[in-house]
C-alpha positions in Angstrom: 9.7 5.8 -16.1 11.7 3.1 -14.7 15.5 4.1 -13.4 18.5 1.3 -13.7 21.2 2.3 -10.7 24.5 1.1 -9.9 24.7 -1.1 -6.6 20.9 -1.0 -6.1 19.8 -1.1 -2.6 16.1 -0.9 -3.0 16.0 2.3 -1.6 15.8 5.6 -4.2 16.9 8.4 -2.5 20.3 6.1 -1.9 20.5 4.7 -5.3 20.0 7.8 -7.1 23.0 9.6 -5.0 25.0 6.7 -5.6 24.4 6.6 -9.5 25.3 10.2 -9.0 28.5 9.5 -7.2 29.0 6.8 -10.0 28.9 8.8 -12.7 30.6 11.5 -11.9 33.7 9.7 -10.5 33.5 7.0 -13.1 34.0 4.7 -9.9 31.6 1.7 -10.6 34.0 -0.4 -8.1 33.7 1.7 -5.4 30.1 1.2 -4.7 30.8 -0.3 -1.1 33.3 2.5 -0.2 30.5 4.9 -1.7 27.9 3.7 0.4 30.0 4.3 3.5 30.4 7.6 2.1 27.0 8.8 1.6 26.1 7.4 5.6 29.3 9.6 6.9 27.9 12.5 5.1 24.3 12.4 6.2 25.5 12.0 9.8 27.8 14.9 9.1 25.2 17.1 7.7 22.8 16.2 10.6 25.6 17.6 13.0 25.6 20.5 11.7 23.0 22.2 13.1 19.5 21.2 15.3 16.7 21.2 12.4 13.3 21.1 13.4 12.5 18.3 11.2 14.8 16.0 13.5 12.6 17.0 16.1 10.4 14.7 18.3 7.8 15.5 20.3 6.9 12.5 23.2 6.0 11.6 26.5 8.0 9.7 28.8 6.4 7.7 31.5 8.3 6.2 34.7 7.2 3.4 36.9 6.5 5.3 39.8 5.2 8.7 41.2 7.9 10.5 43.4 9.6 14.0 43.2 13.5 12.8 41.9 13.3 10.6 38.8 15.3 9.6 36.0 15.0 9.7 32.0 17.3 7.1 30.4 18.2 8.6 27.2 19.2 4.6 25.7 15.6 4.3 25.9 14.6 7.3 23.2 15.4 6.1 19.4 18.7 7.7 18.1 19.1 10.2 20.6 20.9 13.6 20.6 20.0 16.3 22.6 17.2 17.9 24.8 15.1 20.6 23.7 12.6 20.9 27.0 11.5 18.7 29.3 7.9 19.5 30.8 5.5 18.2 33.9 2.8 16.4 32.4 -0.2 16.2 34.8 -3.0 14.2 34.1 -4.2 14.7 37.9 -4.1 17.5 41.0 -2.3 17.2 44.4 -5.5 15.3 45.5 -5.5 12.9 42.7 -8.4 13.8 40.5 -8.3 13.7 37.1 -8.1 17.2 35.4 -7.3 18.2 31.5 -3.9 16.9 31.1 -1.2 20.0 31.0 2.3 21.1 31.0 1.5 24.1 32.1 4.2 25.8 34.4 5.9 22.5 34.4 9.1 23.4 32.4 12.4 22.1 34.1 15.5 24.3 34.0 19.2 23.3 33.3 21.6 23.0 35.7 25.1 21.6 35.7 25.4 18.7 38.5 27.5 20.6 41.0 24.8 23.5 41.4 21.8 20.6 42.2 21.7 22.5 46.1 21.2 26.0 46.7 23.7 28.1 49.0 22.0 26.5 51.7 22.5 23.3 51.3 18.9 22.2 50.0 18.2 20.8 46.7 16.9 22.9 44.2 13.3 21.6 42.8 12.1 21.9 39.1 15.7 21.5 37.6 17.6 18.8 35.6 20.8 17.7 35.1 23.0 15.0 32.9 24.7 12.0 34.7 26.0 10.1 31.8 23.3 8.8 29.8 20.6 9.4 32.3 18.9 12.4 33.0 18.0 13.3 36.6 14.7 15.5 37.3 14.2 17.2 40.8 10.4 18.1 40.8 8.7 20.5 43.3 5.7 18.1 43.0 5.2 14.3 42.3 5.3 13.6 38.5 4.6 10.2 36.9 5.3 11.2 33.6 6.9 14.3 31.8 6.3 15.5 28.4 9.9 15.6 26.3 11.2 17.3 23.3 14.4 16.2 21.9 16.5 15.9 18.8 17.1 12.4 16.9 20.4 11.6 14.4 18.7 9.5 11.1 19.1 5.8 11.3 21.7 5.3 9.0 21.8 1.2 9.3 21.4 -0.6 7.0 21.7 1.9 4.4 18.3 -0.1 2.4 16.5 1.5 5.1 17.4 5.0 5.3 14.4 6.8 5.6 15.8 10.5 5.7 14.4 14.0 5.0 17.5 15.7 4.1 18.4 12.9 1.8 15.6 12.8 0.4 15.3 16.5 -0.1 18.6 17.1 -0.6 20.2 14.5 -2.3 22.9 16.5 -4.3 24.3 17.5 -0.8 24.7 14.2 -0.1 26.6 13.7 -3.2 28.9 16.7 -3.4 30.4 15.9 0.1 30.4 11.7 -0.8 32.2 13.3 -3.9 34.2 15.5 -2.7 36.1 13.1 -0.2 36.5 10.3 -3.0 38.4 12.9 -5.0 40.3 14.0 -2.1 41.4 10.0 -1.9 41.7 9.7 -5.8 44.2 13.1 -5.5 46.6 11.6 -3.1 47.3 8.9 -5.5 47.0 10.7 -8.3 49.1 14.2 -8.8 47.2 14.9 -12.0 45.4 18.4 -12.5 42.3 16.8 -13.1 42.1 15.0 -9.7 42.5 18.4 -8.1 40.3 20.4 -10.1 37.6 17.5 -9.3 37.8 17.6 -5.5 37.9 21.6 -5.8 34.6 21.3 -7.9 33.1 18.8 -5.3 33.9 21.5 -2.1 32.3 23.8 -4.4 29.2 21.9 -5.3 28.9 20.9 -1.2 29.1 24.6 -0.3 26.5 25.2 -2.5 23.8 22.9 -1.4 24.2 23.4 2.3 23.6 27.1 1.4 20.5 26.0 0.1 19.5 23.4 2.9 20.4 26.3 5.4 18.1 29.3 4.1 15.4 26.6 3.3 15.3 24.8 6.6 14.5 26.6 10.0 16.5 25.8 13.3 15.3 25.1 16.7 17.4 26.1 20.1 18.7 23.1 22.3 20.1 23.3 26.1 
């Protein structure tokens, strides 16, 4: 069955949520302002929570074996947050190749001032944040560590949004799209209707995040 949208961008999850948008605000010349829309709401709905399905699993590998080394976050694909951060050893103490593992290799969380214990010596096995870098103290030398962290959805250009929630979702997407463009249309407008619209969208929106929230599981984050 072929579909005929408004402001086709070649993608269908987006062209169906702005069709939606479209008909339901009867604003065919908004399309631009609607697509801007749709990308705030995504992000928004994203922030809301740490889903598992934003999670990525990964390995991060630095150019040289020591005990202090850095992640640079710029350097992971639309980065958020941590989950873990864990020793990957692909060798022993003596270099010889065993069964790679993470085993007892998880890094703790620390906040930058509590890097030395009472004594004055660093504290080993910990992390910390120093702007967009991540610093690792190790008790042993580690080449590489195995990461797990939460991604936002690449929202540029909007042709290639490739996202599970709007794709899953897509009325979510809408109602909070909608719900804003009748908030706008209300200011200008001191009609009933206008009102009733943007208190129908709010409705809507609560709605489908209810759903998106019992349907899809969390994950804890530092």
């Amino acid at each position: 069955m072929a579909f005929t949208f408004t402001g086709q961008t070649g993608n269908f999850s987006i062209d169906y949520i702005i069709q939606n948008i479209v008909d339901d605000t009867g604003r065919g010349d908004k399309v631009e302002e609607i697509k801007r829309r749709i990308q705030r709401a995504i992000m928004k709905h994203h922030m809301k929570d740490f889903y598992k399905k934003d999670h990525v699993d990964a390995n991060y590998i630095f150019l040289t074996t020591d005990f202090l080394q850095t992640i640079d976050t710029n350097f992971l694909p639309n980065f958020r947050e941590f989950s873990y951060v864990r020793k990957f050893a692909t060798t022993d103490q003596s270099g010889n190749p065993i069964t790679p593992t993470t085993e007892r290799g998880e890094f703790s969380v620390i906040a930058p001032e509590l890097a030395f214990d009472g004594y004055g010596f660093d504290k080993t096995d910990v992390m910390y944040r120093s702007g967009t870098d991540i610093k690792l103290k190790s008790s042993t030398q580690i080449a590489q560590v195995f990461i797990g962290y939460y991604a936002f959805p690449q929202i540029e250009p909007i042709a290639n949004v490739n996202d599970w929630l709007t794709g899953t979702y897509p009325a979510l997407i809408a109602a909070t799209a909608k719900r804003r463009i009748f908030k706008d249309l209300g200011k200008d407008d001191e009609s009933k209707s206008a009102k009733e619209e943007a208190k129908s969208a709010k409705e809507e929106e609560e709605e489908e995040l209810l759903t998106l929230q019992t349907n899809e599981i969390t994950l804890k984050v530092f």
